[in-house]
C-alpha positions as CSV (number, residue, x, y, z in Angstrom):
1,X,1.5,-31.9,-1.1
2,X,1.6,-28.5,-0.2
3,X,-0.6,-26.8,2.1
4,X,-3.2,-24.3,1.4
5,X,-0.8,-21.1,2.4
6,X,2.0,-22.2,0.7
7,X,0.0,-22.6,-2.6
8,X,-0.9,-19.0,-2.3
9,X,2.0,-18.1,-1.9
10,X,3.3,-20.2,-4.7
11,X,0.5,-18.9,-7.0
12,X,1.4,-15.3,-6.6
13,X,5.0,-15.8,-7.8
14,X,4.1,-18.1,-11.0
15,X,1.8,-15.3,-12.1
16,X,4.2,-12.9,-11.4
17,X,6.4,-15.2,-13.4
18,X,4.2,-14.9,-15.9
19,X,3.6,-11.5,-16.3
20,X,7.4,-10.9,-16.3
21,X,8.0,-13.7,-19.1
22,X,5.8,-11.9,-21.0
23,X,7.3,-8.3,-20.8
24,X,10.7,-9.5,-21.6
25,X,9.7,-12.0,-24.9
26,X,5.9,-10.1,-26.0
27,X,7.6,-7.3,-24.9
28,X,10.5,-6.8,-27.0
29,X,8.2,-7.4,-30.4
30,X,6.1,-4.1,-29.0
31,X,8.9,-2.2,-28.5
32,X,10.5,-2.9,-31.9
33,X,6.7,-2.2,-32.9
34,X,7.0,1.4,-31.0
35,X,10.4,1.7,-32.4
36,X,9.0,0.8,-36.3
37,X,8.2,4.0,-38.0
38,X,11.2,5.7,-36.9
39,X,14.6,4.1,-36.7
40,X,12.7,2.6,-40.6
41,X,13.9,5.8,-42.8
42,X,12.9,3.3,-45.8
43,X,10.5,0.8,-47.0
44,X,13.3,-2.2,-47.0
45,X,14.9,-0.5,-43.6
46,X,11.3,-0.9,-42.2
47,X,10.7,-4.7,-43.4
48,X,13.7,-5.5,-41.5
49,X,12.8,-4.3,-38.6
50,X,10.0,-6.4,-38.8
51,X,11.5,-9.4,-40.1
52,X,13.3,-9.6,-36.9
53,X,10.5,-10.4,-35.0
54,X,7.0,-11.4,-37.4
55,X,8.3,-14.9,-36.9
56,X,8.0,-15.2,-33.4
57,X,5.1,-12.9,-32.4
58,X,2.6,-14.9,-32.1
59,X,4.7,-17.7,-30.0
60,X,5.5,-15.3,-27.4
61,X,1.8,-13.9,-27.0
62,X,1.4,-17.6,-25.3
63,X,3.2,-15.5,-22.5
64,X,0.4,-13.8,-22.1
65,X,-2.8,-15.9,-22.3
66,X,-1.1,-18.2,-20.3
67,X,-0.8,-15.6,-17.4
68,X,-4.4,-14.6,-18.0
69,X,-5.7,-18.4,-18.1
70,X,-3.7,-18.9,-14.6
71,X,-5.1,-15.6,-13.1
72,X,-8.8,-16.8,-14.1
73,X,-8.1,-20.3,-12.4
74,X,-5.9,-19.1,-9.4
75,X,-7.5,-16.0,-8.6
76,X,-11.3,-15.5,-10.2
77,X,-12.8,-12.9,-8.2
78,X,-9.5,-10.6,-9.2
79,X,-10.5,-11.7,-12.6
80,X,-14.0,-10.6,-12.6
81,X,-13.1,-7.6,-10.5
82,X,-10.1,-6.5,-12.6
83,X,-12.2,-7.5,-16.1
84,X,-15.5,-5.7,-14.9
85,X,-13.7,-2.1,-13.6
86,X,-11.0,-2.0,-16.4
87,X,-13.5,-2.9,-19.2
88,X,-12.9,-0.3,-21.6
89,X,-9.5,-0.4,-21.2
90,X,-9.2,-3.7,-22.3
91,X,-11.1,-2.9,-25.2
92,X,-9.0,-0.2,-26.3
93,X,-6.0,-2.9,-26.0
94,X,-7.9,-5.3,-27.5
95,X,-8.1,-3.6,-30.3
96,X,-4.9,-2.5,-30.6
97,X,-3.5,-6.1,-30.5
98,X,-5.7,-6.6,-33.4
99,X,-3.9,-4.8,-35.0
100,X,-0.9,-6.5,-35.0
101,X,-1.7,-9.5,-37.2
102,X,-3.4,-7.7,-39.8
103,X,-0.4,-5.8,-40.2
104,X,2.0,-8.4,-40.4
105,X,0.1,-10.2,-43.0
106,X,-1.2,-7.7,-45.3
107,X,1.7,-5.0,-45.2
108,X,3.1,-6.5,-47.7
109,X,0.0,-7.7,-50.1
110,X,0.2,-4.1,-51.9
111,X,3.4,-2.8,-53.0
112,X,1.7,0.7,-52.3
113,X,3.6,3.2,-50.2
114,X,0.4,4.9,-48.8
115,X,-0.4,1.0,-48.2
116,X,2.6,0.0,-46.3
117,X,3.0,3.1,-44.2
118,X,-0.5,3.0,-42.6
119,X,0.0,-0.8,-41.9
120,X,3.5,0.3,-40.0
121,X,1.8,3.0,-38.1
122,X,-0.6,0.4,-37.8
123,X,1.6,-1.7,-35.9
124,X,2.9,1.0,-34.4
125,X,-0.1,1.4,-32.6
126,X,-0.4,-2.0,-31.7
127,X,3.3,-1.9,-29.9
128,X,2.9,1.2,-28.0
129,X,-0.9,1.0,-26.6
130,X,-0.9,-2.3,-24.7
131,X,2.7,-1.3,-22.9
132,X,1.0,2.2,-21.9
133,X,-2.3,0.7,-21.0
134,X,-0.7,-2.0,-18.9
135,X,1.2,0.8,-16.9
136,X,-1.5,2.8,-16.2
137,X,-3.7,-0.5,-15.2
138,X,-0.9,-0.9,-12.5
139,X,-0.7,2.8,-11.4
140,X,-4.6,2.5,-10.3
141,X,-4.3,-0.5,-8.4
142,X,-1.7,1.2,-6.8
143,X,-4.0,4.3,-5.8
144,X,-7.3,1.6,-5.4
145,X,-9.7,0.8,-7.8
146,X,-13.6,2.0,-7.3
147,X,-15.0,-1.2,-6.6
148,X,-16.8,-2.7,-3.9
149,X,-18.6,-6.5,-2.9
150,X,-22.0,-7.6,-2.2
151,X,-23.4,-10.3,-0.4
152,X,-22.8,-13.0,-2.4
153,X,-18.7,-11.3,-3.6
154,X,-20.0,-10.6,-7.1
155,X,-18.0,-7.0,-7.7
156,X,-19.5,-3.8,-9.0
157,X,-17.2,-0.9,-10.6
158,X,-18.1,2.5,-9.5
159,X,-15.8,4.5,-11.7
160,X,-15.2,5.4,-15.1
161,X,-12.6,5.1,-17.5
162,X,-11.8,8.4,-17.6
163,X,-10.9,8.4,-14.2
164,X,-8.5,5.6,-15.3
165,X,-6.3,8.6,-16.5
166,X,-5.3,10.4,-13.5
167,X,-1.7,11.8,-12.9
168,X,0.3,8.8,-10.9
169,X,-1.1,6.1,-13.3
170,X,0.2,7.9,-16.7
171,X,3.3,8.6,-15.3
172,X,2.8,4.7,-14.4
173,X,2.5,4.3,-18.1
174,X,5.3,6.4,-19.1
175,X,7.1,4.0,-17.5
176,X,5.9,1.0,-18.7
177,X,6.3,2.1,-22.0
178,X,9.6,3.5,-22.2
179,X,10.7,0.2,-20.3
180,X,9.4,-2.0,-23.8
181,X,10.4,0.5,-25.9
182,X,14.2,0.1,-24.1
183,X,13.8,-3.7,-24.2
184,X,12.9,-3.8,-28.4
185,X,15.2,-0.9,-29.0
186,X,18.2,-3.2,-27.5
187,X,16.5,-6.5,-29.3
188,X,16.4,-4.4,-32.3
189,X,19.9,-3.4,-32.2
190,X,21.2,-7.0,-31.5
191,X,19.7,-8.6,-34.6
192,X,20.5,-5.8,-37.1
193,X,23.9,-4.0,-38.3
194,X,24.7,-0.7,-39.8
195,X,22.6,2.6,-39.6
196,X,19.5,0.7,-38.4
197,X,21.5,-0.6,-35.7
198,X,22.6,2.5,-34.7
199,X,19.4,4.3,-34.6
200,X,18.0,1.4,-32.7
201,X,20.6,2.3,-30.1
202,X,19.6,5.5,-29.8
203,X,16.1,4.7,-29.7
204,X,16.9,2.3,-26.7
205,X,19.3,4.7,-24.6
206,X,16.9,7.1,-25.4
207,X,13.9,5.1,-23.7
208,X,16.1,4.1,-20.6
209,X,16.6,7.5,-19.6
210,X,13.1,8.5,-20.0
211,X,11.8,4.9,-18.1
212,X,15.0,5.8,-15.3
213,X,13.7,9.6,-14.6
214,X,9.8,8.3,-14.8
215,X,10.3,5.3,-12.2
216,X,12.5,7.5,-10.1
217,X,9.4,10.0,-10.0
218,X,7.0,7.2,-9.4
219,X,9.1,5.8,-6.9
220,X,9.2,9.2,-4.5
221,X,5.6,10.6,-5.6
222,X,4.2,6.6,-4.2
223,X,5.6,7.9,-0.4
224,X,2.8,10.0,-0.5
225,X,-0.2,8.5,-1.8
226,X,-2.4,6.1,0.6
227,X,-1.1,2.7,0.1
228,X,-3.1,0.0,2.2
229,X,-2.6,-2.1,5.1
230,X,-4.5,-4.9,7.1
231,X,-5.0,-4.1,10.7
232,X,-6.7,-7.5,11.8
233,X,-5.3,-11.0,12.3
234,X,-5.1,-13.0,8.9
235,X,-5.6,-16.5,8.6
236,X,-3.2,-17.6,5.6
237,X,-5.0,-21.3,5.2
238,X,-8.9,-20.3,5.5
239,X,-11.4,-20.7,2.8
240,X,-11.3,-17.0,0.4
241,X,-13.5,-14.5,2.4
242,X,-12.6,-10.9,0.8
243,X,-14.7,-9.6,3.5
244,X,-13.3,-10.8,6.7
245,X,-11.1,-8.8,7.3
246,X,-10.3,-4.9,7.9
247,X,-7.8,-2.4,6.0
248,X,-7.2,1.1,6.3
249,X,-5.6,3.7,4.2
250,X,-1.9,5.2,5.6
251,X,0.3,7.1,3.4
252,X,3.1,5.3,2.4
253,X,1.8,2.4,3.1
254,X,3.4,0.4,-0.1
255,X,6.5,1.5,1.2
256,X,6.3,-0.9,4.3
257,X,7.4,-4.2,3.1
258,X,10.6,-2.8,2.7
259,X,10.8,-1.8,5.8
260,X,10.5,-5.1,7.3
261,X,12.5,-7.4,4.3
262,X,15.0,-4.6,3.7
263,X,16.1,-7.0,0.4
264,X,13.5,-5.7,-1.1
265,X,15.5,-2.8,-2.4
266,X,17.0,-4.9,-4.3
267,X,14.3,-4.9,-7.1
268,X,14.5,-1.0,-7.7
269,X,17.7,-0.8,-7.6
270,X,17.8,-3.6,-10.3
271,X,15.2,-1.3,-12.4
272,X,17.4,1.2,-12.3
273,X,20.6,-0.4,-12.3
274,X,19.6,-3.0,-15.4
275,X,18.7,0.0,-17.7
276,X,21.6,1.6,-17.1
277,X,24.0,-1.0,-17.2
278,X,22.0,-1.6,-20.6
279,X,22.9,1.6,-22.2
280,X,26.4,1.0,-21.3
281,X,27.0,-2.5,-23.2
282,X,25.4,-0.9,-25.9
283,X,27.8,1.9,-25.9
284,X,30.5,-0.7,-25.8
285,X,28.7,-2.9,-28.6
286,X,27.9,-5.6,-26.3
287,X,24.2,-6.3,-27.7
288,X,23.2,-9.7,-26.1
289,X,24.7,-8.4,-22.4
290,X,22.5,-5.1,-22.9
291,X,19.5,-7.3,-23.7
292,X,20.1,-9.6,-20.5
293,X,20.5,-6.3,-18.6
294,X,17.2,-5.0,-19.8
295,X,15.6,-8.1,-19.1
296,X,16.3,-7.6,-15.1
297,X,15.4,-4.2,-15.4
298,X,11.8,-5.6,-16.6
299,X,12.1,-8.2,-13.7
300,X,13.2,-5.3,-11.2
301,X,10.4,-2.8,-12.3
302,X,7.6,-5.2,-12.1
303,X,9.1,-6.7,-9.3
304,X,8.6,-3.6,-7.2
305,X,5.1,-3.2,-8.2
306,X,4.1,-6.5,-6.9
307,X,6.4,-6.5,-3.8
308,X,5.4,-2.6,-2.6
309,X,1.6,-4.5,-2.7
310,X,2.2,-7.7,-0.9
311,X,-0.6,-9.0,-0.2
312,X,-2.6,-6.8,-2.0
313,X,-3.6,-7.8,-5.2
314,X,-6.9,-5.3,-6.0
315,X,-7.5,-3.0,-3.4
316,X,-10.4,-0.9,-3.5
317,X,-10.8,2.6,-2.7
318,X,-14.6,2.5,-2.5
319,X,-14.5,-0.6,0.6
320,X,-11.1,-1.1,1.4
321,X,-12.3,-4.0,3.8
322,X,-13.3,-6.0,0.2
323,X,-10.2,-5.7,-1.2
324,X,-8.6,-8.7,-3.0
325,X,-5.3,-10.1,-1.5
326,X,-3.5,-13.3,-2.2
327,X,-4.8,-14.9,0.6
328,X,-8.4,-14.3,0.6
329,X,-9.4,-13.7,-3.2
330,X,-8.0,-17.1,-4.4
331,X,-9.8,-20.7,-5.8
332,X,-10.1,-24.0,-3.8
333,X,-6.9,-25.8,-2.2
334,X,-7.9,-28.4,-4.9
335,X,-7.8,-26.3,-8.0
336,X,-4.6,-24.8,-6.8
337,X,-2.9,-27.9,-6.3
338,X,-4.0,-29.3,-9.8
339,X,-2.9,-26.1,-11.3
340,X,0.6,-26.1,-9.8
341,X,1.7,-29.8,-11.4
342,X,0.3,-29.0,-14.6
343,X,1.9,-25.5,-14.6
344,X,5.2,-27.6,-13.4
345,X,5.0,-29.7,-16.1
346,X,4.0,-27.3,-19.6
347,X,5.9,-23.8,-18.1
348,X,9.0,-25.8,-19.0
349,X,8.1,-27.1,-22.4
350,X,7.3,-23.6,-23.3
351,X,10.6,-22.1,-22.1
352,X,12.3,-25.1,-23.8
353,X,10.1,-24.1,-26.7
354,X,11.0,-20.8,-26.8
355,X,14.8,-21.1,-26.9
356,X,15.1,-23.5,-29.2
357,X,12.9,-21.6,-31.9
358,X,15.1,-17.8,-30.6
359,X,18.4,-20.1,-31.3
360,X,17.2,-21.2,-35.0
361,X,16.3,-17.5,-36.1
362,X,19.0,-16.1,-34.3
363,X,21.7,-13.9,-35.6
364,X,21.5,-10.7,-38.2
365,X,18.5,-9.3,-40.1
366,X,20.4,-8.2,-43.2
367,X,19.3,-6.6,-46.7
368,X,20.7,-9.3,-48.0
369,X,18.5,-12.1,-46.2
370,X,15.6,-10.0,-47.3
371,X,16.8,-10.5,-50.7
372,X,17.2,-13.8,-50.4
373,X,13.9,-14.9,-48.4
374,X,12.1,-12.7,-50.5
375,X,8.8,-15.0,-50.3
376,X,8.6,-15.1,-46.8
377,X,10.4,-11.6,-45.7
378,X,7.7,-9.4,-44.5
């Protein structure tokens, strides 16, 4: 059995895991999403686009609750905290997810032009707001959230979502964004052939260079905002007590951990180096290399974000003594431990899942296979 420390430690990778799992499999459906109403010139050009990923959609959003379940069991005051100051934010990509069932399954009820093309901007819409939305969630916890704890840790958000939209967290978003958009243009361009494949590539090369220039940016403009460090002695296997402990503000603070595990670099220079090496098998018409070599640009960009934090999960601007790391904002040893063997034993039925169903459906969307599977083609 592991002890209490270890499972922190342990907890903070799976999620990470998590999150990463699902922006390389959710994440390439809302980038081909993104990618929908324009590399589509046509009404059959845009149902394949969609054919080549309506059938696995909803299988990879498990990616996703699953990392949301584990962060309400693992970590619940970063839950509450996160849920309570990002409300509206969550709404807005709420709502924007709802859109992408709806338009799977009735784009195609009404053979209507005006029908079909508000459903695709439709899903449109659902592809590019969660990717933004998720980026700019990311650029605030790196600048602190408004939030503070009381007495008894319940949390209580200060701001407002308007302050949510500052500088450093949309150009946080540009990056998220053009990183998906990358990943579904390089997906798209592996499962179709012809013009459609083409534009997909420029789409995707396209996308890399703006997500390249836009992490670059964030990269050198993070130097200089106040990151946060802990100044007193931590206790890696005490009970979760936000409030015992003290943090100040230094600029450049997130830039620390590299300093002392100089590996670190590694994971920029994969965000970087993935995307580019990505746009080069494309050029060459390797497809399923470029789509491996997005993949660890994903793992390389969020990477970064979580290892420039370490420890820090939610800091907050308002009491930077309350804010949530992974050693002091998690659940019992005991709900940890249960967690980790049943995580051990499903996490692999769902990757097992997952390759089996992406090797049954693999291989080229054509006109042709519309033609042919014209009752289930979307």
């Amino acid at each position: 059995m592991f002890d209490y420390a270890t499972l922190k430690l342990i907890w903070w990778l799976l999620i990470g895991l998590l999150l990463v799992g699902f922006a390389i499999m959710d994440g390439h459906d809302m980038g081909v999403g993104t990618l929908l109403p324009f590399v589509g010139r046509t009404d059959l050009e845009r149902r394949l686009v969609i054919t080549t990923v309506a059938a696995h959609w909803e299988g990879n959003q498990v990616w996703l609750i699953t990392a949301a379940g584990a962060m309400f069991a693992a970590w619940p005051l970063v839950y509450a905290a996160a849920f309570s100051g990002f409300y509206w934010a969550m709404l807005v990509l709420l709502c924007a997810l709802f859109l992408r069932p709806v338009g799977f399954d009735y784009r195609s009820k009404i053979s209507s032009s005006t029908w079909r093309s508000s459903w695709d901007w439709g899903l449109f819409v659902g592809g590019a707001v969660p990717p933004f939305i998720f980026g700019v969630a990311f650029g605030n916890l790196l600048q602190g959230v408004p939030f503070q704890l009381d007495s008894t840790l319940a949390a209580s958000y200060s701001g407002s979502f308007w302050q949510l939209l500052n500088p450093f967290a949309l150009l946080a978003g540009v990056v998220s964004s053009a990183m998906l958009t990358m990943h579904g243009g390089v997906y798209l361009a592996h499962r179709t052939a012809g013009l459609l494949q083409a534009r997909a590539i420029k789409g995707a090369i396209g996308a890399a260079v703006v997500m390249v220039l836009a992490f670059v940016a964030a990269g050198v403009w993070l130097q200089f905002i106040e990151g946060y460090r802990i100044t007193s002695m931590i206790d890696p296997n005490a009970l979760a007590d936000p409030m015992n402990k003290t943090v100040v503000r230094q600029a450049g603070a997130w830039m620390a951990n590299y300093g002392r595990q100089p590996l670190l670099w590694v994971l920029p220079a994969m965000g970087v180096g993935g995307a580019l090496l990505a746009v080069v098998q494309l050029l060459l018409g390797r497809t399923l290399t470029a789509f491996v070599c997005s993949a660890l640009t994903l793992l390389g960009v969020i990477g970064t974000a979580g290892a420039s934090m370490f420890p820090f999960l939610m800091p907050s601007s308002t009491l930077p003594n309350a804010s949530l790391t992974v050693w002091d904002s998690v659940s019992s040893h005991l709900t940890l431990s249960v967690l980790f063997w049943v995580t051990l034993i499903f996490m692999p039925l769902i990757v097992l899942y997952t390759a089996w169903a992406y090797r049954v459906m693999r291989g080229k969307v054509t006109a042709a296979y519309v033609a042919e599977h014209e009752h289930s083609s979307y």
